[in-house]
N, C-alpha and C positions, 0 to 999 in steps of 0.2 A: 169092788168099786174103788177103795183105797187101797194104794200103796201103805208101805210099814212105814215109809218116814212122812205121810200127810194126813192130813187132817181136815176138816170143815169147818168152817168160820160162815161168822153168817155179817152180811149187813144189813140190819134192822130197818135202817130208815127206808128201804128198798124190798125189804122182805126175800133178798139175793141170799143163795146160801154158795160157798165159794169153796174147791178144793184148794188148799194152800200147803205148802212144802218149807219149813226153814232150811232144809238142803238146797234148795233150787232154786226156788221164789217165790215169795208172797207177795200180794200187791200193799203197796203202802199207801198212806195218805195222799198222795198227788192222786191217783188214781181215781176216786172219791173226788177228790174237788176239782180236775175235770171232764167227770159226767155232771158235774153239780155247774161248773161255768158254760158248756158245749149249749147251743141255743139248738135245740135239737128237733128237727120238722117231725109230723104227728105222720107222715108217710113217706112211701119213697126207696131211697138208699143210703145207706151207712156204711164208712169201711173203718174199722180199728186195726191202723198200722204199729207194729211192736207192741200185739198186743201179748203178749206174756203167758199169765194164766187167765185170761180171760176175762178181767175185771169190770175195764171201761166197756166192755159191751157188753156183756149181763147188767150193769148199773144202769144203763140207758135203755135194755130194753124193758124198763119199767115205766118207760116216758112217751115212747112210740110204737106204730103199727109197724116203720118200717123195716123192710129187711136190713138184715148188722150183716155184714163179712169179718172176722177176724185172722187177721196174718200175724202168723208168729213162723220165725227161725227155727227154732227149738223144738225137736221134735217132742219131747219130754214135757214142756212147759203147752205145746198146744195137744198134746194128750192129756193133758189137766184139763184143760180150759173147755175141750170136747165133752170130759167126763162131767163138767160143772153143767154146761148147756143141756144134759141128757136130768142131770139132778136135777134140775129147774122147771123141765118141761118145756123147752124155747124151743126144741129141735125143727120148728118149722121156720121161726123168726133167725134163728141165729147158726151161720154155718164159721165151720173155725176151718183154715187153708194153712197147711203147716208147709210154708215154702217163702222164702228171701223178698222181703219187699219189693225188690227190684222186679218181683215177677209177679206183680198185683194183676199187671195189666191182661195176664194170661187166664183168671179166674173172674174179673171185673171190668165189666166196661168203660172202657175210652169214653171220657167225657159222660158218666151217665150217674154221679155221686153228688148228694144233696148235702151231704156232711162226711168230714172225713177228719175223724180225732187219731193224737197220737201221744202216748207217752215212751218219746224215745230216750237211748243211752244220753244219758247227759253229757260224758266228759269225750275228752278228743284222745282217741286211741296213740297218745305220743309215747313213744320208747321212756319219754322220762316219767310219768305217769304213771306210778305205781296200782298194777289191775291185782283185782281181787283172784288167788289164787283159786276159786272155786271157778271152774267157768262158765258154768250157768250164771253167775250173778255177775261175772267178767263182761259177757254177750251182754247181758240188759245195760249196764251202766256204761261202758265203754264202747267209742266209735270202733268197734273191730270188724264188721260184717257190717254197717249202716253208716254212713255221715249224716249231718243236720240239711245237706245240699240234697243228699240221695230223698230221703223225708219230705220234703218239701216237692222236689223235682215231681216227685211220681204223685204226690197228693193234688198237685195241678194238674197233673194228667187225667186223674181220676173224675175231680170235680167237674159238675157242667157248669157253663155259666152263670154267676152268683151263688154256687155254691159256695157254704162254709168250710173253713179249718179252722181249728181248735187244737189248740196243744199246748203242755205242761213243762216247762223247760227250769232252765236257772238265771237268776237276772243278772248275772256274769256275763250272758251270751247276745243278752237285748239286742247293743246294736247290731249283732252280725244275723240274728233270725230276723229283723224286719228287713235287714238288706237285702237278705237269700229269697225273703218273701216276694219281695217287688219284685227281684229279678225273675220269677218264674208266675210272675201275672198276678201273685196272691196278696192286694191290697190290705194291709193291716187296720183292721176295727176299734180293736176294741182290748184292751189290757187290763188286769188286774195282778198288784203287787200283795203276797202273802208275805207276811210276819211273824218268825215264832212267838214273841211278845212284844208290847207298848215298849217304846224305846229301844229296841233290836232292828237289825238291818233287815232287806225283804231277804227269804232266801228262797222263793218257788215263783213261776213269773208264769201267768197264763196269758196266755195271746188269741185275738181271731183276727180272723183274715176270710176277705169273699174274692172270689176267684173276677179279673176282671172289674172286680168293686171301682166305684167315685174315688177319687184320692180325699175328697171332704168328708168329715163327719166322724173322725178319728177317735175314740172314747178311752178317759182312762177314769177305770171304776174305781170305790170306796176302798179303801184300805183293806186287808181280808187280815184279822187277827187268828193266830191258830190258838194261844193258851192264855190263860188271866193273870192277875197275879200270884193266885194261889195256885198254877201248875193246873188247871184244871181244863175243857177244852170252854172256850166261850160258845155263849146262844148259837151264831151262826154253826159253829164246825158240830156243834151236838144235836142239830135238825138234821144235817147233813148226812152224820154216821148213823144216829138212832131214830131219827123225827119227830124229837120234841118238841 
């Protein structure tokens, strides 16, 4: 079941147990607190675009009946994420598609997706941009095989109308993910700014957006603290990860 260099972690507050790799990838905290922000239908369809090792949709399928699709690149990282959905018993709820975002639309119906999350590369694959020599963890953080444009394009293709998007980015990119949004039909909801601590800049930015949405009714949620003063996680992120 495991490789020599992975391991199993579990998240508690979910009762998810997760194969993880510090060679390849792990999922880290965004991941978690975008199945915790994702407003997620009790049926239906679901698709997790750059989904990794599988996180954001093993996390959710604790919240819903509906079917998950998971797309990942990586062949390696969506052989974890196969191996975790078979650990879990999900194998009916959750299928993983190890093939290029850009070709959701060959495994997922055009227009037929009730929710559609993503945690992509964050940074923009520029020559001066120093990529992490490993290239597993180069591919998830860096635009080299995805843009924020590709993400977005294909998540409104997916969605039917009023359907949600959800996704986890960095608030360096605000204004240019709510531009990319409108421009492909995906009216922006609803935002929440994370903070590593009280008087620290935000540095994780969650967004929604409903496909075809009202342009009215725009929401920017409470502040999301990640740690106290004593380094410790606060109430909200320790329901989160444990379900306190």
């Amino acid at each position: 079941m495991l490789h020599e260099d992975e391991r199993i972690d579990q998240l508690y507050a979910e009762d998810i147990k997760i194969i993880q790799s510090a060679q390849v990838f792990s999922f880290s905290l965004d991941a978690v607190l975008l199945a915790n922000f994702a407003r997620v239908p009790k049926r239906g369809q679901i698709v997790d675009l750059c989904a990794g090792n599988g996180a954001v949709g093993l996390f959710l399928s604790k919240k819903t009946n509906a079917q998950i699709d998971s797309i990942e690149l990586q062949p390696r990282l969506a052989d974890m994420a196969k191996r975790s959905v078979v650990l879990n018993h999900l194998e009916d709820q959750i299928t993983v598609h190890t093939t290029d975002l850009k070709n959701s639309l060959a495994v997922v119906r055009h227009n037929s997706c009730d929710l559609v999350v993503c945690n992509p590369p964050y940074f923009k694959g520029l020559p001066t941009n120093k990529k992490n020599p490993n290239e597993h963890l180069a591919i998830a953080r860096h635009e080299i095989y995805t843009t924020l444009n590709d993400v977005i394009q294909i998540s409104s293709k997916l969605l039917k109308t009023n359907g949600r998007f959800a996704m986890v980015h960095r608030p360096e990119r605000f204004l240019e993910i709510l531009d990319v949004m409108r421009e492909h039909q995906i009216i922006p909801k609803r935002i929440r700014f994370v903070y590593p601590k009280v008087g620290k800049d935000a540095n994780i930015l969650l967004v929604e957006g409903i496909k075809e949405g009202k342009l009215d009714g725009f929401k920017v949620s409470s502040p999301l603290i990640t740690y106290d003063e004593e380094g410790q996680y606060t109430p909200e992120l320790r329901g989160m990860l444990y379900g306190d």
